[in-house]
C-alpha positions as CSV (number, residue, x, y, z in Angstrom):
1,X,9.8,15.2,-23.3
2,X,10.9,12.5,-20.7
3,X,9.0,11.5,-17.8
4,X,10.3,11.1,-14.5
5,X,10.1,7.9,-13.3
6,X,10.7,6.9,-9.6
7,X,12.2,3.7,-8.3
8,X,10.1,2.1,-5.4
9,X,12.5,0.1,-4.5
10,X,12.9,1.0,-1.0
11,X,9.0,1.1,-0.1
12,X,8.8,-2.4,-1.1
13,X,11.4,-3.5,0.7
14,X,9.7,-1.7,3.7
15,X,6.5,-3.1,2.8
16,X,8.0,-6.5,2.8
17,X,9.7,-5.9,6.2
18,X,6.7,-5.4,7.6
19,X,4.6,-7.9,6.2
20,X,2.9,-5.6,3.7
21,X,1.4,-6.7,0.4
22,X,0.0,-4.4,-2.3
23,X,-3.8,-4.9,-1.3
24,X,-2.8,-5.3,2.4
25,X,-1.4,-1.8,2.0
26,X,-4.1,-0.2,-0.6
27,X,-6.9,-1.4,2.6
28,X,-4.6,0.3,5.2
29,X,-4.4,3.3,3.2
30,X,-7.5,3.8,1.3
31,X,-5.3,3.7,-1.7
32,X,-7.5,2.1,-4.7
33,X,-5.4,-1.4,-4.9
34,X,-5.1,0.0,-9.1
35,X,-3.8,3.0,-8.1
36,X,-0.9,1.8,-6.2
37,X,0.0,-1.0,-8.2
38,X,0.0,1.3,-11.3
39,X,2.1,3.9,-9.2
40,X,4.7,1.2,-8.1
41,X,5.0,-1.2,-11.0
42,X,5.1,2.2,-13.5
43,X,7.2,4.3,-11.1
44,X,4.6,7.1,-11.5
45,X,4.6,10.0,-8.7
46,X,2.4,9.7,-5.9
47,X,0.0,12.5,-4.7
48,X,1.7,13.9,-1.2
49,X,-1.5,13.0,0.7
50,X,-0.9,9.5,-0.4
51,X,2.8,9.3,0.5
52,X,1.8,10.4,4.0
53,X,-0.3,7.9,4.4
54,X,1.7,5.2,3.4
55,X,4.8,6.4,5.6
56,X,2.5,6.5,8.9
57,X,1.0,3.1,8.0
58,X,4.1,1.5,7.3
59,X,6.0,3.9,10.1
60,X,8.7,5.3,8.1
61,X,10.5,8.3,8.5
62,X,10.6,11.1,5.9
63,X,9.4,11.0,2.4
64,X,12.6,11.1,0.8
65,X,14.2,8.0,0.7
66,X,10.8,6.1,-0.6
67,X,9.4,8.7,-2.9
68,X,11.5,10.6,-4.2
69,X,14.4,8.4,-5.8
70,X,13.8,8.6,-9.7
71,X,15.7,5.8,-12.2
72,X,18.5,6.2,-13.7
73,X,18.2,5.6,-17.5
């Protein structure tokens, strides 16, 4: 069975516009730093509560467009 995998590459380009890094984000979020490095550099899903959190931090708009892009194979 193939896994989904989702392509990140719009929150990090919204992390970068706003002068985000990995543990600057996982401290604003309460994200584990592991967790969301594993979930970014692997493409894994992220839990809905966590995707909330990181759109409010980072003020962005709808989950969409950062979470919900998958890669095409």
């Amino acid at each position: 069975m193939n896994k989904m995998v989702f392509d990140y590459s719009a929150l990090k380009g919204a992390m970068r516009s706003k002068g985000y890094t990995l543990e600057k984000l996982a401290a604003a979020t309460g994200i584990g730093m592991s967790t969301l490095a594993v979930h970014v550099s692997r493409g894994t899903p992220f839990r809905v509560d966590q995707a909330i959190g990181i759109c409010q931090v980072l003020s962005l708009e709808g989950l969409e467009p950062y979470f919900c892009v998958t890669k095409v194979r």
